[in-house]
Backbone as a ProteinNet text record, in pm:
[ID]
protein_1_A
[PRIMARY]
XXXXXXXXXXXXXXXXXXXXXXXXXXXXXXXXXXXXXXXXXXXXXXXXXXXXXXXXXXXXXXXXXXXXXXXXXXXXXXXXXXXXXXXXXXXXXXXXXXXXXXXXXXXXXXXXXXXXXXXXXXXXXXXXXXXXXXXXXXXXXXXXXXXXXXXXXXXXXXXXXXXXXXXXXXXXXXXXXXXXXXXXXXX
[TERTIARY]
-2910.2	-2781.7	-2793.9	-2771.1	-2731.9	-2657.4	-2682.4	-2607.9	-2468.6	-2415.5	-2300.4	-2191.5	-2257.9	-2252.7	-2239.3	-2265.8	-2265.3	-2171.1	-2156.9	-2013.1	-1887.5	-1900.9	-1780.5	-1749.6	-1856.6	-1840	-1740.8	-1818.4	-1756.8	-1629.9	-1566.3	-1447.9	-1338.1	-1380.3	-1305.4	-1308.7	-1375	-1382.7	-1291	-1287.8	-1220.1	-1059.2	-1016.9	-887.7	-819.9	-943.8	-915	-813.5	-921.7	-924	-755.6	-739.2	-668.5	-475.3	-547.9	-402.7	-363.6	-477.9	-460.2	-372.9	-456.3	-371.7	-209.4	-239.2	-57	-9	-17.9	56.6	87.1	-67.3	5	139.7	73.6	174.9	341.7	345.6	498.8	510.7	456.9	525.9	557.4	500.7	538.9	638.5	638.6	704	643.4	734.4	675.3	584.8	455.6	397.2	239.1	238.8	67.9	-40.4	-141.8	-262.2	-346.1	-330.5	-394.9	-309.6	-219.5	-116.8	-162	-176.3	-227.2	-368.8	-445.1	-593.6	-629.9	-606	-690.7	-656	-547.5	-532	-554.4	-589.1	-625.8	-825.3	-845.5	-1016.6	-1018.2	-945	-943	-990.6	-837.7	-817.9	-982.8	-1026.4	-1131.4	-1237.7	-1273.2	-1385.5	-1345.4	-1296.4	-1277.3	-1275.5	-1253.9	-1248.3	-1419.2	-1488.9	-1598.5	-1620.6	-1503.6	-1504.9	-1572.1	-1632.7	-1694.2	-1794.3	-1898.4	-1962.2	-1906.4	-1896.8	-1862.3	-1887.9	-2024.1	-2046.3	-1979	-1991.3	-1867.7	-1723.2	-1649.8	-1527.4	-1414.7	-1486.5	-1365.3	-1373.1	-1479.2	-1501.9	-1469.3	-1509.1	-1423.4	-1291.2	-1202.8	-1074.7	-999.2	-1085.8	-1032.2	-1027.3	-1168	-1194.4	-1103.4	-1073.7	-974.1	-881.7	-820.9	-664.7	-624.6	-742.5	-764.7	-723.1	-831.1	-822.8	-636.2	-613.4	-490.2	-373.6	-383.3	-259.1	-335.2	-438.5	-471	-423.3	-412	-379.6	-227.7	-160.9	-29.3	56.9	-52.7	32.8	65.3	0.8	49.9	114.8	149	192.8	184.9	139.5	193.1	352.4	442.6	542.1	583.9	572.2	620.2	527.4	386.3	247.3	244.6	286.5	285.6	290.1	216	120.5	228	303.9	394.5	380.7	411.7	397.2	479.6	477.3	507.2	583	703	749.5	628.6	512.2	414.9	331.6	321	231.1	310.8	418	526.1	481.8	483.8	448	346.7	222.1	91.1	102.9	86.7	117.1	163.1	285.4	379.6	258.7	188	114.2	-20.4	-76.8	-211.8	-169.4	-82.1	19.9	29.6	96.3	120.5	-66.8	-155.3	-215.8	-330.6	-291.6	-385.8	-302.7	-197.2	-124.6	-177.3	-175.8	-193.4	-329.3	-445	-558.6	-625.5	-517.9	-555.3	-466.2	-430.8	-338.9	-427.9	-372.6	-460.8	-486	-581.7	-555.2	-607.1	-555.8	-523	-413.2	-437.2	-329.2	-251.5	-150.8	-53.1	-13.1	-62.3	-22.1	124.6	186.9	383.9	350.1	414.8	450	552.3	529.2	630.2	672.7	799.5	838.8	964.1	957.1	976.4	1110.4	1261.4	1345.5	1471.3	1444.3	1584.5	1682.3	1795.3	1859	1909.3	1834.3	1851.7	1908.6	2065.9	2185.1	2112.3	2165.5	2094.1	2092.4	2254.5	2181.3	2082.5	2022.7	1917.2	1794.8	1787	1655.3	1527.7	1519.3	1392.4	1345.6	1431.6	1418.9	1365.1	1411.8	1347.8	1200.2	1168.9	1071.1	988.3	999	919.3	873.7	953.7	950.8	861.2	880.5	763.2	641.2	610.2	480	429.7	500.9	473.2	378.3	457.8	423.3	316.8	311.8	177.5	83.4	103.1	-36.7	-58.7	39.5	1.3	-108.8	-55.5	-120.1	-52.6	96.8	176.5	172.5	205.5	219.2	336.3	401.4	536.7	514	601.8	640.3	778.6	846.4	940.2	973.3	1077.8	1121.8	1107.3	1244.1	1239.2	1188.7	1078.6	1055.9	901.9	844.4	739.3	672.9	540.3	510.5	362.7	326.2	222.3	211.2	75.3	66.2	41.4	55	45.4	191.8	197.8	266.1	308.1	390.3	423.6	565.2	654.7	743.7	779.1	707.1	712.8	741.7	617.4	549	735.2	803.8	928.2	1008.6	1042.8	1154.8	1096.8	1017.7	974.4	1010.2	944.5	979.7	1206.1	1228.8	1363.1	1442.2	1400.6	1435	1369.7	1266.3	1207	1286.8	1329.9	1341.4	1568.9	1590.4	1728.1	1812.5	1749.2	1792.2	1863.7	1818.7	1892.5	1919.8	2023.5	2045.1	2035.7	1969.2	1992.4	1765.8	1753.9	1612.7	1623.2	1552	1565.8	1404	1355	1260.8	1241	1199.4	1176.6	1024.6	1024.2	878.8	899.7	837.3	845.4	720.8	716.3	653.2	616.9	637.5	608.8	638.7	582.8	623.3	549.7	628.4	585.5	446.1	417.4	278.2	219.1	131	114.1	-59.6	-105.3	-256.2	-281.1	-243.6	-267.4	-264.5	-188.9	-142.8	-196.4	-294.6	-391	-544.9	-559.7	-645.7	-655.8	-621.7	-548.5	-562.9	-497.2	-509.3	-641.4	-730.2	-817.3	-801	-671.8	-647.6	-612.7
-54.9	-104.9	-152.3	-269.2	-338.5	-235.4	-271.1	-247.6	-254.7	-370.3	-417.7	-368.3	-314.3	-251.8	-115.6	-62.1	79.6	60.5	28.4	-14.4	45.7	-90.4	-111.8	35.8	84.4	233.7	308.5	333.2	416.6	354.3	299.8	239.8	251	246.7	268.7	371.1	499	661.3	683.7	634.2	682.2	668.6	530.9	499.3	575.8	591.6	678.8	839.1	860.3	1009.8	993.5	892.1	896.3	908.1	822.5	807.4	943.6	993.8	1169	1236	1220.3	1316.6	1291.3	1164.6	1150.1	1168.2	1129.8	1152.6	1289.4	1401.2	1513.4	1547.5	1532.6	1554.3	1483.6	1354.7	1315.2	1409	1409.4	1515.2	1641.4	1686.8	1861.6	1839.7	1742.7	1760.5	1858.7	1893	1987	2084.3	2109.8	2215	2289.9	2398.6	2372.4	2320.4	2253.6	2216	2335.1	2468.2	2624.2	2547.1	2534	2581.9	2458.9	2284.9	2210.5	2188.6	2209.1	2205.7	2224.7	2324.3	2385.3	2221.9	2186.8	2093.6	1943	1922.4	1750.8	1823.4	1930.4	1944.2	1927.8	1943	1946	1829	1753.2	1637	1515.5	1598.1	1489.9	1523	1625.9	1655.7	1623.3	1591.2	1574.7	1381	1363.9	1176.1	1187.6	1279.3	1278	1169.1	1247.3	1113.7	1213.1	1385.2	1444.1	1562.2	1587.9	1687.9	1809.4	1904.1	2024.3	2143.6	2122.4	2208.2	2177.4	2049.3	1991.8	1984.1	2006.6	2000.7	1970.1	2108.4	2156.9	2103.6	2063.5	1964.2	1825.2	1800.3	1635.4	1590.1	1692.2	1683.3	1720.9	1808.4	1837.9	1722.3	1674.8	1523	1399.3	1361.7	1258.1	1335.4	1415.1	1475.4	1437.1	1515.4	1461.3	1303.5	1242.9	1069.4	1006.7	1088.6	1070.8	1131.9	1239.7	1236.8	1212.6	1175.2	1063.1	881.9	855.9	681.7	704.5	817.5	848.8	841	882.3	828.1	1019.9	1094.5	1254.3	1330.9	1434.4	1488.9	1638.4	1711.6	1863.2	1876.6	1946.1	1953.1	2119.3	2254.3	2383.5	2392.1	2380.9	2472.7	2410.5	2289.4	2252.2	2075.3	2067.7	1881	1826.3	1677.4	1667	1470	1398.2	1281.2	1175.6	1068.8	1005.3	891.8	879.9	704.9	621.4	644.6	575.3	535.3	684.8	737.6	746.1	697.4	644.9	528.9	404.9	276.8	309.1	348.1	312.5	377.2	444.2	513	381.8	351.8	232.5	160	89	13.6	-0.7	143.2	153.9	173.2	230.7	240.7	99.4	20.4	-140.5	-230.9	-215.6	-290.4	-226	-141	-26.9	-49	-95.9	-136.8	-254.9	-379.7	-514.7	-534.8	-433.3	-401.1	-386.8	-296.3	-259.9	-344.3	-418.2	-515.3	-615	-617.3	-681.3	-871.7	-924.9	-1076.6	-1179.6	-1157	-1259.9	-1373.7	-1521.5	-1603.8	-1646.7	-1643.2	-1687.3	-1821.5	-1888.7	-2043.2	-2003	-1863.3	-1877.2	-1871.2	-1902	-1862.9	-1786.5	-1646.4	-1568.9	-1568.4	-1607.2	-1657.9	-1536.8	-1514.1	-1415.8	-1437.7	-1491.9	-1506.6	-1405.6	-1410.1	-1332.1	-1384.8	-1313.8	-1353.6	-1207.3	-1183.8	-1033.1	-1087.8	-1046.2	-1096.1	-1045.3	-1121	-1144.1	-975	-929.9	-781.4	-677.8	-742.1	-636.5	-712.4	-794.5	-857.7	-858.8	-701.8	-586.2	-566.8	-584.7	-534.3	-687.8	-800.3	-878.1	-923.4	-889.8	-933.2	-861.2	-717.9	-599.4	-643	-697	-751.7	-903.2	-969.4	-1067.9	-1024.6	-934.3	-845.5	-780	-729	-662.3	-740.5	-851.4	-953.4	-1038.8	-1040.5	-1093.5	-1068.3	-889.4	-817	-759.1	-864.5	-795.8	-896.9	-1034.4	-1167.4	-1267.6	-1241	-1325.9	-1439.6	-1587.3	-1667.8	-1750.7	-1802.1	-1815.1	-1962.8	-2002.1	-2138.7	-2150.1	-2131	-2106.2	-2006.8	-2001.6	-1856.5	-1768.9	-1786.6	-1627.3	-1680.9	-1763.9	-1772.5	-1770.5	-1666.7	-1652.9	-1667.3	-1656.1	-1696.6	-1589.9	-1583.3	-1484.6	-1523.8	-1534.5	-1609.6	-1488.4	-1353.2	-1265.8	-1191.2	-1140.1	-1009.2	-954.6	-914.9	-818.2	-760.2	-749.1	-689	-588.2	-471.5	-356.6	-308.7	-405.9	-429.4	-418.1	-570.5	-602.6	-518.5	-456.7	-338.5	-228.6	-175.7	-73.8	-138.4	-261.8	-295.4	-303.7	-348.3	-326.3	-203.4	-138.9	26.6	83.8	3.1	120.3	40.3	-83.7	-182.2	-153.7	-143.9	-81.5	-217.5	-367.1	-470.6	-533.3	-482.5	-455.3	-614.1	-672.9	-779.6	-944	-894.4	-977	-1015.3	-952.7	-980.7	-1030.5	-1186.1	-1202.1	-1251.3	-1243.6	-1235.7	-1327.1	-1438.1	-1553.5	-1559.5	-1570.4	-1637.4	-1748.9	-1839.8	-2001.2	-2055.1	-2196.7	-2232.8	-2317.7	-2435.5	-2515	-2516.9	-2530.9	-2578.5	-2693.7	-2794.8	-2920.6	-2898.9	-2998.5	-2994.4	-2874.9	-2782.5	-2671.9	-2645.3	-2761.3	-2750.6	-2672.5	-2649.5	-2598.6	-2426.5	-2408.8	-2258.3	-2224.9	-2311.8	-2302.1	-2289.6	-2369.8	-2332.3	-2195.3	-2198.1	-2028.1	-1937.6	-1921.9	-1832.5	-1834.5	-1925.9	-1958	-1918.8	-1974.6	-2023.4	-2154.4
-311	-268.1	-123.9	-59.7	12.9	113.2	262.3	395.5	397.7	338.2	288.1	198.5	146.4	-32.9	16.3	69	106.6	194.5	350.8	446.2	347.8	234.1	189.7	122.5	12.1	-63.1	72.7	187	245	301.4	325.5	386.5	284.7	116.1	15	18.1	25.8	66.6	94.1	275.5	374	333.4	276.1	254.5	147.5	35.5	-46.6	-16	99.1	136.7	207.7	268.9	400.8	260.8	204.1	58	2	-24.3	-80.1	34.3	136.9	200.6	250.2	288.1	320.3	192.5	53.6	-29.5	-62.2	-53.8	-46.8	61.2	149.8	232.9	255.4	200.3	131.3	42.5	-71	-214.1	-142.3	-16.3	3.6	103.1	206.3	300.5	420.9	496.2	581.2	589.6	613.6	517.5	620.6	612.5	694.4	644	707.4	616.3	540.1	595.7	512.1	384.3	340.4	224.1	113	161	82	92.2	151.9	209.2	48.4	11.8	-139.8	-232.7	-242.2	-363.7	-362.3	-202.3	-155.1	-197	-135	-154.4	-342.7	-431.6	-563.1	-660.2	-564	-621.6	-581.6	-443.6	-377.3	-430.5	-490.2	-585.2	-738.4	-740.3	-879.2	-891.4	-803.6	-763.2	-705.4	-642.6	-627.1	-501.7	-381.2	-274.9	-129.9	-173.5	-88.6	-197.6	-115.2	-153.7	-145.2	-232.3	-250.9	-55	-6.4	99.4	246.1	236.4	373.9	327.6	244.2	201.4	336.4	386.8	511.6	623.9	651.7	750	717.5	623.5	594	617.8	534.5	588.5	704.3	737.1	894.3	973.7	959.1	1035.3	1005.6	917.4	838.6	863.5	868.9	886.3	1034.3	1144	1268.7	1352.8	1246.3	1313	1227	1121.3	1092.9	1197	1274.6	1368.8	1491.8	1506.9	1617.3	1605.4	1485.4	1434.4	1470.1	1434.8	1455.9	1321.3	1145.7	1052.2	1019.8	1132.5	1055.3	1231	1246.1	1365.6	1312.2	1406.1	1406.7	1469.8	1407.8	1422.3	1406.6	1482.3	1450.9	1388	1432.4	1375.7	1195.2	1178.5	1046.4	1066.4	984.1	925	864.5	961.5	868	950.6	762.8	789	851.6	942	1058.6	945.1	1041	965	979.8	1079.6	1055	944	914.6	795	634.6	679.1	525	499.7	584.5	614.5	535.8	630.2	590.8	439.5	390.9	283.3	171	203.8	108.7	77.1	207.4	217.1	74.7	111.3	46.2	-128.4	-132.1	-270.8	-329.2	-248.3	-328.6	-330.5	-231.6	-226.3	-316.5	-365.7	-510.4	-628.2	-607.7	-763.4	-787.3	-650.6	-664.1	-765	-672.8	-696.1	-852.4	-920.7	-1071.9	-1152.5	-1131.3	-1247.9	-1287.4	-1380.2	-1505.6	-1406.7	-1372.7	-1327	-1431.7	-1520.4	-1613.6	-1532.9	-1530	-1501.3	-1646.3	-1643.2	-1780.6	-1727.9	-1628.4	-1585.2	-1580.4	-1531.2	-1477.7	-1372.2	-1220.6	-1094.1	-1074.1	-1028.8	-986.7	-847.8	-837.8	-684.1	-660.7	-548.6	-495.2	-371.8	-396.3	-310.3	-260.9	-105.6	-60.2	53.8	76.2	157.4	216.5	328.3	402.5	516.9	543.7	684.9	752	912	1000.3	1088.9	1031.2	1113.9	1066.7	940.2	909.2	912.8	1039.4	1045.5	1028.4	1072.7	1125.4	935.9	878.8	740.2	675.7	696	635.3	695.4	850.1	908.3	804.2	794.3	754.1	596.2	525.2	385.1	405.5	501	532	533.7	622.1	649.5	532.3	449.8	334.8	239.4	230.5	106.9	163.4	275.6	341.3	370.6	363.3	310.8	190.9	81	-48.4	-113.5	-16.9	-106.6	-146.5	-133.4	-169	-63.4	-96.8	-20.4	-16.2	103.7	172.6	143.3	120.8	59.4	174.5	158.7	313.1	353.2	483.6	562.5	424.1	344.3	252.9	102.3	81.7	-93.9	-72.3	-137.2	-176.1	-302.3	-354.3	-462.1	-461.7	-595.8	-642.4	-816.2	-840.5	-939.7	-1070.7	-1020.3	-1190.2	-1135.9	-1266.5	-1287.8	-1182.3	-1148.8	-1021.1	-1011.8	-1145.4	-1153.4	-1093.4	-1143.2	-1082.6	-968.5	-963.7	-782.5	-668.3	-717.5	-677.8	-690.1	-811	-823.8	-731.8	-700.9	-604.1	-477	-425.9	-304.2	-276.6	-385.8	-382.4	-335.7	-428.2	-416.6	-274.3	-170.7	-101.2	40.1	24.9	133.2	147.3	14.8	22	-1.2	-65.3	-38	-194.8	-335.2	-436.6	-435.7	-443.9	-508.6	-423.5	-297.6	-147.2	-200.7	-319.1	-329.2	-471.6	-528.8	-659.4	-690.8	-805	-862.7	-974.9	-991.1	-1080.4	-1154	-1271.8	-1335.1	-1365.7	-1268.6	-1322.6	-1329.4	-1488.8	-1525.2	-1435.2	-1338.1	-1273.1	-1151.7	-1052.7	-872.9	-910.1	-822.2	-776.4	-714.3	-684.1	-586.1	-584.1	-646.2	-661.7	-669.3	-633.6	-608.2	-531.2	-397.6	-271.8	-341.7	-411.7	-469.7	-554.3	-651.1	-725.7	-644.7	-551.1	-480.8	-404.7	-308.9	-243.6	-358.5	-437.4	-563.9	-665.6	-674.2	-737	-883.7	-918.7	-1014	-1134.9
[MASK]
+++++++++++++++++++++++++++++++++++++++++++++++++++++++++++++++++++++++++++++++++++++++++++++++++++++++++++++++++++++++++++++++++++++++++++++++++++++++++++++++++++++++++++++++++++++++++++

């Protein structure tokens, strides 16, 4: 295996590792790392993303550079996750759904339009950013486009963004001029 090839193994590790743990730590909430330590080392041997004899040192270390990045904090002698570490979290969640979906093209375009008022700006910037690190591509200010499946994908972002009907969701057979989006998409 390649220099390259290995980098990457470990960088998928790390993100791996870094997903376990904030997610444990969303599902418990407030909690010490003694109390979930046993069931993130479980889940990571069983995904086979550490050797059995460093266990405790691994996560100590990744738990570490996690309330050093600022996505975890000690809070009252207990590990508890950062609106940072919600973000990042959302993040690695959608771009691991994007990840395992089937990429079959069905030749539909799923376009992606909203209209978020101007006092919840921060909320549509944030929904720009989102979709721009999912893959989706902006056709204007608020209409995006993504060429598979991504239902789900949308109803979650709905439900997590709080924007319900100010967000609508289209499968269309044709855009005009749509080379550029076939290219980009390499489809």
């Amino acid at each position: 295996m390649g220099k390259m090839e290995e980098e990457s193994r470990k960088r998928a590790k790390k993100n791996q590792l870094r997903k376990i743990i904030l997610e444990t730590l969303k599902g418990v909430g407030f909690i010490s790392m003694a109390l979930f330590l046993p069931n993130v080392l479980g889940a990571m041997l069983k995904m086979g993303l550490i050797p059995s004899p460093r266990q405790n040192d691994v996560v100590d270390r990744a738990s570490k550079r996690l309330v050093k990045s600022g996505f975890l904090e000690w809070k009252n002698s207990r590990l508890r996750l950062t609106p940072m570490g919600e973000k990042e979290l959302r993040m690695l969640t959608l771009k691991e759904y994007l990840h395992d979906t089937k990429r079959t093209w069905d030749e539909k375009w799923r376009v992606l339009i909203f209209d978020i008022p101007e006092r919840r700006s921060n909320v549509r910037q944030q929904i720009r950013n989102t979709l721009r690190a999912l893959g989706f591509v902006r056709l204007q200010d608020s209409v995006w486009v993504y060429p598979y499946d991504c239902e789900d994908l949308i109803t979650l972002l709905k439900a997590d963004f709080r924007v319900g009907d100010a967000m609508l969701y289209m499968i269309v057979d044709t855009i005009e001029r749509d080379g550029a989006l076939r290219k980009h998409f390499g489809v």
